[in-house]
C-alpha positions, -999 to +999 in steps of 0.1 A: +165+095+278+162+099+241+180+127+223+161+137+194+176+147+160+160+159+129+181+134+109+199+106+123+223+087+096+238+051+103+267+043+083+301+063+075+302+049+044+304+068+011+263+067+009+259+079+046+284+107+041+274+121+008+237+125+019+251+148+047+274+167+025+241+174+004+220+182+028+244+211+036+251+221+002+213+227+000+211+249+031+194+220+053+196+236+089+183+207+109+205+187+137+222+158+121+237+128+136+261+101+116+267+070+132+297+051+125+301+014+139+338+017+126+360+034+148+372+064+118+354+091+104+340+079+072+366+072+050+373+064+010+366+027+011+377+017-029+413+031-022+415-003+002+422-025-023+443-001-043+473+028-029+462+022+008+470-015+004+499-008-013+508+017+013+509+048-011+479+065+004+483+076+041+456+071+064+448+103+067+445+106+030+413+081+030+388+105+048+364+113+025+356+149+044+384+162+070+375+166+112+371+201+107+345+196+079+319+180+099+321+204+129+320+236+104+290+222+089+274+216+121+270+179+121+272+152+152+296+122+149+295+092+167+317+068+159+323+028+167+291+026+179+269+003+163+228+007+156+212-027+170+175-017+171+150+007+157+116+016+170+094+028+139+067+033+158+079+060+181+110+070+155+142+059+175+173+043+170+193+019+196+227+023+197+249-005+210+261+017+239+226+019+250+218+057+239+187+063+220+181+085+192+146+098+182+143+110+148+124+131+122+138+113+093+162+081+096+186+074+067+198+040+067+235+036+051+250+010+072+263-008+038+276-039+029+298-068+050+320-097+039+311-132+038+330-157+055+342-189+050+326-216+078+361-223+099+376-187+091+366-176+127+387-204+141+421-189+125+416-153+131+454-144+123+456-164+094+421-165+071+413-130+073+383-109+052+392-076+031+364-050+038+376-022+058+404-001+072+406-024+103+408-054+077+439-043+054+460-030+083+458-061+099+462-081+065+491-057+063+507-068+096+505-104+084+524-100+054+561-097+065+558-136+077+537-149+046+552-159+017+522-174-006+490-161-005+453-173-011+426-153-024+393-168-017+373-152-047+383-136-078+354-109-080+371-072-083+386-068-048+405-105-054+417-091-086+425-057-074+444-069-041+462-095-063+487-069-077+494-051-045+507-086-030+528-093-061+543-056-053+551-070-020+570-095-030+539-122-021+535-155-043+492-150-052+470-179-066+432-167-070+406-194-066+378-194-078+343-211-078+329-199-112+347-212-146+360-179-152+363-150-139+338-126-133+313-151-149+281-133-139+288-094-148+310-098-177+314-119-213+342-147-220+363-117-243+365-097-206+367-129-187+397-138-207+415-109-212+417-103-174+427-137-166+457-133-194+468-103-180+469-112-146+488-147-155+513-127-175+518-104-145+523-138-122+495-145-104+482-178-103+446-193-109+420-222-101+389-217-117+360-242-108+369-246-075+355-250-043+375-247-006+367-273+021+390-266+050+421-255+064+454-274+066+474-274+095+511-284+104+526-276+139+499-251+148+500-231+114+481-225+088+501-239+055+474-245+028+440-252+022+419-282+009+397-284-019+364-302-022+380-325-047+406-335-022+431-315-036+455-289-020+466-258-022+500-246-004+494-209+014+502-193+050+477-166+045+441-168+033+424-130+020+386-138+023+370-120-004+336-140-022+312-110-018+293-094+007+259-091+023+236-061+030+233-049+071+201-047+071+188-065+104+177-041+120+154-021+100+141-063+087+133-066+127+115-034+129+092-045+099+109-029+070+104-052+037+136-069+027+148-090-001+183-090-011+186-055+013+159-028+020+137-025-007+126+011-011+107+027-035+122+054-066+127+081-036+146+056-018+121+052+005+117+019+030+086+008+037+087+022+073+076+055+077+104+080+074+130+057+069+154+061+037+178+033+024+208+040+004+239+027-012+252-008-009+225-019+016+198-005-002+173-025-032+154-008-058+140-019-089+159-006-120+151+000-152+184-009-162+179-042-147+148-047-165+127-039-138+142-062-114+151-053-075+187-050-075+214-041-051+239-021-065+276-015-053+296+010-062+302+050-060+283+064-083+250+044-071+257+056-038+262+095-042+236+097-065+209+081-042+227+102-012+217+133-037+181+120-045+171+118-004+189+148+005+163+167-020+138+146-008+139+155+030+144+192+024+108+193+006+114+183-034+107+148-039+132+134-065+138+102-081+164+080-084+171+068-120+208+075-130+227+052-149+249+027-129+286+028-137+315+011-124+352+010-129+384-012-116+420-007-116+441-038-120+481-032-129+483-008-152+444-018-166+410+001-164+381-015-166+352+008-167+317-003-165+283+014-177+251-003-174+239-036-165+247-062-182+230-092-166+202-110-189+224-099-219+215-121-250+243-104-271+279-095-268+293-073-293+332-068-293+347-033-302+384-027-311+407-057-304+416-068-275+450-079-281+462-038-285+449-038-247+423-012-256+388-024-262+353-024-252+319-048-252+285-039-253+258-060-239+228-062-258+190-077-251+167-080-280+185-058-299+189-023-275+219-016-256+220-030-221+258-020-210+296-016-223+325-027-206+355-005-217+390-013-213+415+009-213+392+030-232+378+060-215+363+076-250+339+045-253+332+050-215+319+086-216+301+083-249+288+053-239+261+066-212+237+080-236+232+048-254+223+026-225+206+053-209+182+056-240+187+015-243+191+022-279+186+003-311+213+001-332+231-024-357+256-045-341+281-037-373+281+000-366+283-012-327+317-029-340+333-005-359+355+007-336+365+039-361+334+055-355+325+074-324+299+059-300+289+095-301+275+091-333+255+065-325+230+077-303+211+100-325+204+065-349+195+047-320 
């Protein structure tokens, strides 16, 4: 029997709850369903990495919208209950418990999910993936009995985990296979800088690197092999080199797919009312040059969640806001606006050895992006510039004294 909803969302994410939150806000009165394939209510899922790891954030603290929220707002929850097949023919989704739900409009926000490693499956206790709730609690439990700890990846949740484990008490070495950190979204200067600080702080590096295997002694896990034979001495292993869109489904019900559901500027799929939004989504950007790009992070997510709520309640809007970013690591912010990929110039503002600092990215001369550390001014008055991908010189770009402000009437 198929219960029929006007919209049906998959994914408790931050995408999949914000697009229901908007609907409301805009005085949609059709029946909504979410469908969660975690077992909580959708939840904040940055704080992970952060206070929840560290165990300063309660659980109940991560919801993103309280039990009471959903019910006074009239909306259906099911949760740990996976989507396995859609029908976009007749308009239905499977669910993994067997039910089906028809729909008017389908909005696809089942987000993101780790990579593995090839033999992580065969030491579930002791090579474990950071992702979601489920995965730091049992990361947590492990901890009392580990003393050194591997991070397989030094992307932003490596580098944001690694404090909490040195708060622990945890001996942390990062490997990682680019030659520095971060080597695809930001320039050396960044690169560096984070590496310096994190060193200083105690945590460990291998840059270059690529893992092979585990290594075993008396039934335990106590290091892990390198592909130049090398070792390195853990007894736990955080899994954390990236993720990859869930987006099987909708690719088996015909939906066109690259690096995640491509949609269109309305975040539409190419299936007849299907939307796709937030981490599993791909749309091209003119911030990426035109390019189809899949974009992680808050912001993208909300904002698209706000585009296709005014889409389905009758006023077709685009999705075109500016990506931004940010990362907390010790007592460091990193703040990101932009893209910064196929940047041809980096332009360094302020000095980084005072800890506050920025770098804009530059192509052919306009503004592509700024990285901003520890230096929320640059941040905020940096969004007009590479929203307008202005022109300006790179000596006024480096003069930290004057105000990016000023800048964006010149460019």
């Amino acid at each position: 029997m198929i219960q029929q909803r006007d919209v049906i969302v998959v994914g408790g994410g931050m995408a999949g709850a914000a697009v229901i939150a908007a609907l409301r806000q805009i005085h949609f009165r059709g029946s909504i369903r979410l469908v969660c394939a975690e077992p909580e209510l959708p939840y904040d899922r940055p704080a992970l990495s952060k206070d929840y790891f560290t165990g300063e954030r309660p659980a109940e603290r991560l919801l993103l919208r309280s039990g009471t929220f959903w019910q006074e707002q009239n909306v259906e929850i099911q949760t740990g209950c996976e989507a396995v097949r859609v029908d976009a023919r007749r308009q239905y989704v499977e669910l993994a418990d067997g039910s089906i739900l028809g729909y008017g409009a389908l909005v696809w926000a089942a987000g993101s999910k780790p990579r593995d490693l090839p033999w992580a499956r065969s030491l579930p206790l002791q090579v474990l993936p950071f992702r979601s709730r489920a995965d730091v609690d049992r990361i947590n439990a492990r901890l009392p009995d580990a003393k050194r700890v591997a991070i397989v990846g030094a992307g932003f949740i490596g580098l944001e985990t690694a404090p909490g484990l040195l708060k622990k008490g945890k001996s942390v070495i990062l490997l990682e296979a680019g030659n520095r950190l971060l080597e695809s979204r930001a320039a050396p200067v960044v690169s560096n800088w984070i590496e310096r600080m994190h060193r200083a702080k105690g945590v460990e590096f291998k840059l270059g690197v690529q893992v092979t295997e585990p290594i075993m002694a008396e039934g335990r896990l106590s290091g892990i092999r390198l592909m130049d034979g090398s070792a390195v001495d853990c007894d736990l292993v955080i899994v954390a080199i990236g993720t990859q869109p869930v987006c099987d489904p909708l690719g088996a019900a015909g939906a066109e797919t690259s690096n995640g559901i491509d949609v269109d500027e309305h975040c539409r799929s190419s299936l007849p009312n299907v939307y796709a939004i937030g981490d599993c989504a791909a749309q091209i950007s003119p911030y990426a040059g035109g390019k189809r790009v899949r974009i992680e992070s808050v912001q993208h997510a909300t904002d698209q969640a706000k585009a296709v709520a005014l889409t389905l309640a009758g006023t077709p809007t685009t999705y075109d806001a500016v990506p931004w970013f940010w990362s907390n690591q010790f007592d460091m912010k990193l703040q990101t606006v932009g893209l910064s990929s196929g940047y041809d110039t980096a332009v360094t503002r302020g000095d980084p050895q005072t800890g506050k600092f920025s770098v804009a990215y530059l192509r052919d001369g306009r503004i592509l992006a700024f990285d901003c550390i520890n230096n929320t001014k640059d941040f905020m008055q940096s969004k007009a510039l590479v929203k307008a991908a202005a022109m300006v010189p790179i000596a006024a770009i480096a003069d930290a004294s004057e105000p990016l402000a000023s800048l964006v009437a010149s460019g």
